[in-house]
C-alpha positions as CSV (number, residue, x, y, z in Angstrom):
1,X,49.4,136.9,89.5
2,X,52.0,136.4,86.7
3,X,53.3,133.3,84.9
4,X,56.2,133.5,87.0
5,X,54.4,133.1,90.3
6,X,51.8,130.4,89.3
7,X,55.1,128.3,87.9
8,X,56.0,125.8,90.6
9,X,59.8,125.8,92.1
10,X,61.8,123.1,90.4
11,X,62.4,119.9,92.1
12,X,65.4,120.3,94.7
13,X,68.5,118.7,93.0
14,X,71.1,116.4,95.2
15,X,74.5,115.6,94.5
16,X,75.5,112.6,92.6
17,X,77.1,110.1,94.9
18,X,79.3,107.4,93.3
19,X,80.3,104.0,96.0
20,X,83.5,101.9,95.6
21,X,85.4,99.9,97.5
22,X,88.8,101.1,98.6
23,X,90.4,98.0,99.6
24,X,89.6,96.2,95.8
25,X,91.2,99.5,94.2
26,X,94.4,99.0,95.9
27,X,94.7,95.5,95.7
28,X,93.4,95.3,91.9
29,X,95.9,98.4,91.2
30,X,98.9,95.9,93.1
31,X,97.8,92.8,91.0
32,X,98.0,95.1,87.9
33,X,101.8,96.0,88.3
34,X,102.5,92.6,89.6
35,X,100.9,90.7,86.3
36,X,102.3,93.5,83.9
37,X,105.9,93.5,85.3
38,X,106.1,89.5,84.9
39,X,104.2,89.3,81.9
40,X,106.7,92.1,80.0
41,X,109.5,90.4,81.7
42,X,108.1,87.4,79.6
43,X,107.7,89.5,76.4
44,X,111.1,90.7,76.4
45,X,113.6,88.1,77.6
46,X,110.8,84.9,76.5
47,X,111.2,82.5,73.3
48,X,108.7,83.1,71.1
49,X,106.0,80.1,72.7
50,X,106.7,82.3,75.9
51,X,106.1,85.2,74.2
52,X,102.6,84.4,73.1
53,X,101.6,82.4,76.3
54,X,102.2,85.8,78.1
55,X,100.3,87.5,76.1
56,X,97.5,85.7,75.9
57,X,98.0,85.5,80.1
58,X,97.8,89.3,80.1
59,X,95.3,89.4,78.0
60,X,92.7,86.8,79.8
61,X,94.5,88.1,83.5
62,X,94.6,91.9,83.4
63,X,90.3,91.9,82.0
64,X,89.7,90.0,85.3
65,X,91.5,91.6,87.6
66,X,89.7,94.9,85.8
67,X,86.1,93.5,86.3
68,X,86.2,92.1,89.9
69,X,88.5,95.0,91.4
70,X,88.6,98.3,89.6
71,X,85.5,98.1,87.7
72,X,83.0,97.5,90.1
73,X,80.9,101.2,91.0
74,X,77.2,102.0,92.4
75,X,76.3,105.4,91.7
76,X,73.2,106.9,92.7
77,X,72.0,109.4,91.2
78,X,68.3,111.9,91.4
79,X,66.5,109.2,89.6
80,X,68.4,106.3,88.7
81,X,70.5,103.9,90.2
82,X,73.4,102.4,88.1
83,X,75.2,99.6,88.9
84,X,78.5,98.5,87.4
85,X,79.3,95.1,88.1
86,X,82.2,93.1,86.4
87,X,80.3,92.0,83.6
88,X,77.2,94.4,83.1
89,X,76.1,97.5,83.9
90,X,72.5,97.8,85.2
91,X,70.5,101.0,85.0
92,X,67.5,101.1,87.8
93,X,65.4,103.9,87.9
94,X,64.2,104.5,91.2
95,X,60.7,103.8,90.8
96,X,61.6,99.9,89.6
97,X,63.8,99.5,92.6
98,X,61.8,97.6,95.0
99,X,64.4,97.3,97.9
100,X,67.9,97.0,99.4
101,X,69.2,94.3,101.6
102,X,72.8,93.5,102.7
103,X,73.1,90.1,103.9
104,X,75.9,88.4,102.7
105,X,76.2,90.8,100.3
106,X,74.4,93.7,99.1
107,X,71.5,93.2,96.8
108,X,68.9,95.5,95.3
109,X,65.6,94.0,94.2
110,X,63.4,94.7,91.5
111,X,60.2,93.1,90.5
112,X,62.1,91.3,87.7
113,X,65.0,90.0,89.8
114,X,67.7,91.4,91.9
115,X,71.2,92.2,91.5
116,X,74.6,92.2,93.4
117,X,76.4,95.5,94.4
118,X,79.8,94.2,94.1
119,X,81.0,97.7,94.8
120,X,79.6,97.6,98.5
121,X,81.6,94.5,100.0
122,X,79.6,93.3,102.9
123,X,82.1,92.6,106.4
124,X,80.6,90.5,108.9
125,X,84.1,90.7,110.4
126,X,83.1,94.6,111.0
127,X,79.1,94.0,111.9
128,X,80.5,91.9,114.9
129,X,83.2,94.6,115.7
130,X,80.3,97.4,115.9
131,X,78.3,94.7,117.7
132,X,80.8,94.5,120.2
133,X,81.5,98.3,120.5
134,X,77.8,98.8,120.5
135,X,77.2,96.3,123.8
136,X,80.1,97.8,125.3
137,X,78.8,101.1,125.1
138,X,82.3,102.5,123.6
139,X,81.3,102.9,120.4
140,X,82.7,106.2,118.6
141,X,79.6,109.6,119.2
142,X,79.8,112.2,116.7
143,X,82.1,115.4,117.3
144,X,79.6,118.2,116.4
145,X,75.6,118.1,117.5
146,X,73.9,119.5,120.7
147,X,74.0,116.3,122.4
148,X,77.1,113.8,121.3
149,X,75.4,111.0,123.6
150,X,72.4,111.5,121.2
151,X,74.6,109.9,118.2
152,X,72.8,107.5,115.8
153,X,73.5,103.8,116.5
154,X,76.8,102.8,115.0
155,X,76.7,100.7,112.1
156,X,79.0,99.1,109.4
157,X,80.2,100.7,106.2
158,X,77.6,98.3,104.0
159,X,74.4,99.0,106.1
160,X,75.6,103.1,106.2
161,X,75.8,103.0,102.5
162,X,72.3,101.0,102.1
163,X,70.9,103.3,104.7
164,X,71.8,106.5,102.4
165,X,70.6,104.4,99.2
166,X,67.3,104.1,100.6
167,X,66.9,107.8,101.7
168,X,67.2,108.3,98.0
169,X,64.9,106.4,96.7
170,X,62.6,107.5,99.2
171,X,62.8,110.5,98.2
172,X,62.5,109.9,94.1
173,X,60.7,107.0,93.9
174,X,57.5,108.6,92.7
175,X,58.4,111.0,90.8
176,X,57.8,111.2,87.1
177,X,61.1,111.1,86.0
178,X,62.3,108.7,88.4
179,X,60.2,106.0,86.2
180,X,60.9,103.5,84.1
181,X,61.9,99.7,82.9
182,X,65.7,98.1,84.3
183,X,67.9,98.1,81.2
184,X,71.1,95.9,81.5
185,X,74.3,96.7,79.4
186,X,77.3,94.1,78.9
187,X,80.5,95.0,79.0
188,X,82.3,94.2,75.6
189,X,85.6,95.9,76.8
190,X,86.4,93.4,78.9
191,X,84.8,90.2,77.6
192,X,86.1,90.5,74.1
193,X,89.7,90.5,75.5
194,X,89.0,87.7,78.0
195,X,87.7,85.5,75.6
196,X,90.6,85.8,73.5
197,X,92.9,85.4,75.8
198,X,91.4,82.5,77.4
199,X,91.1,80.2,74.1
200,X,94.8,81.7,73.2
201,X,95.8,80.3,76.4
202,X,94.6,76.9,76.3
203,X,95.5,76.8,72.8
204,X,99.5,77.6,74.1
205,X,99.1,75.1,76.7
206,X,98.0,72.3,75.2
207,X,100.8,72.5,71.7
């Protein structure tokens, strides 16, 4: 027997998959041109107190709108989670991550703590809707298959995305490289800014 047939095949690899919400995209890309076309309307044609008030405005506005809309991501990945909430950005690897819930929102729990998925926007609006669908008996089968009445149960876009998060970590969570402590990162890009703008703001406001 050779080297090559006592080596064992290497671990099968899955594609990356990265989670965000569509709806905060759009909407944080509209608030974007909204705040920038009044706040350089106020740049150019403003006195100079109006000048610097929209500046500090754009500089305390546009880092929110960034964090809570087109900032948020969960990407999942062979053996770590990442999570990129507005603030932070927390690396789980798959053998620290305890479970995944969706409640109100979605959660993942570790045995230090847990931490919102802001990127996976819970809709109880849509649970009831597949509720309903689902009781009815009209909810939507899958084209292809052998048997389309066969179809999984239908279920809303947050418990589908937990469902494949926890397929994952079913499948990683014991091996070696899938190991390891939560590490959580801040996000100095879009505090620093906020900061400033928020003090130059008040600052404006109260001369």
């Amino acid at each position: 027997m050779t080297s090559q047939d006592r080596t064992s095949p290497p671990p099968q690899q899955y594609a990356e998959r990265s989670y965000r919400s569509p709806a905060a995209l759009v909407g944080g890309a509209l608030l974007l041109l909204l705040g920038l076309w009044l706040g350089g309307d106020a740049l150019l044609r403003g006195d100079v107190h109006t000048k610097l008030t929209a500046l500090f405005a754009l500089l305390l506005g546009v880092p929110l709108v960034v964090a809570f809309t087109l900032r948020p991501l969960v990407r999942a990945g062979d053996d770590r989670l990442t999570v990129r909430n507005p603030f932070r950005t927390v690396t789980l690897p798959w053998g620290a991550v305890e479970d995944l819930r969706a409640a109100f929102s979605a959660e993942v729990f570790t045995s230090g703590g847990k931490y919102q998925l802001w990127a996976i926007p819970v809709s109880l609006r849509q649970r009831k809707k597949v509720s309903r669908q689902a009781a009815r008996g009209s909810a939507p089968r899958p084209r292809f298959g052998l048997d389309a009445d066969a179809g999984p149960v239908p279920r809303a876009m947050a418990d589908q995305t937990l469902d494949e998060l926890r397929e994952i970590k079913e499948r990683a969570t014991h091996r070696e490289s899938a190991q390891g402590e939560p590490a959580v990162r801040w996000s100095y890009a879009i505090l620093a800014p906020l900061v400033v703008g928020a003090v130059g703001l008040a600052v404006m406001v109260a001369v």
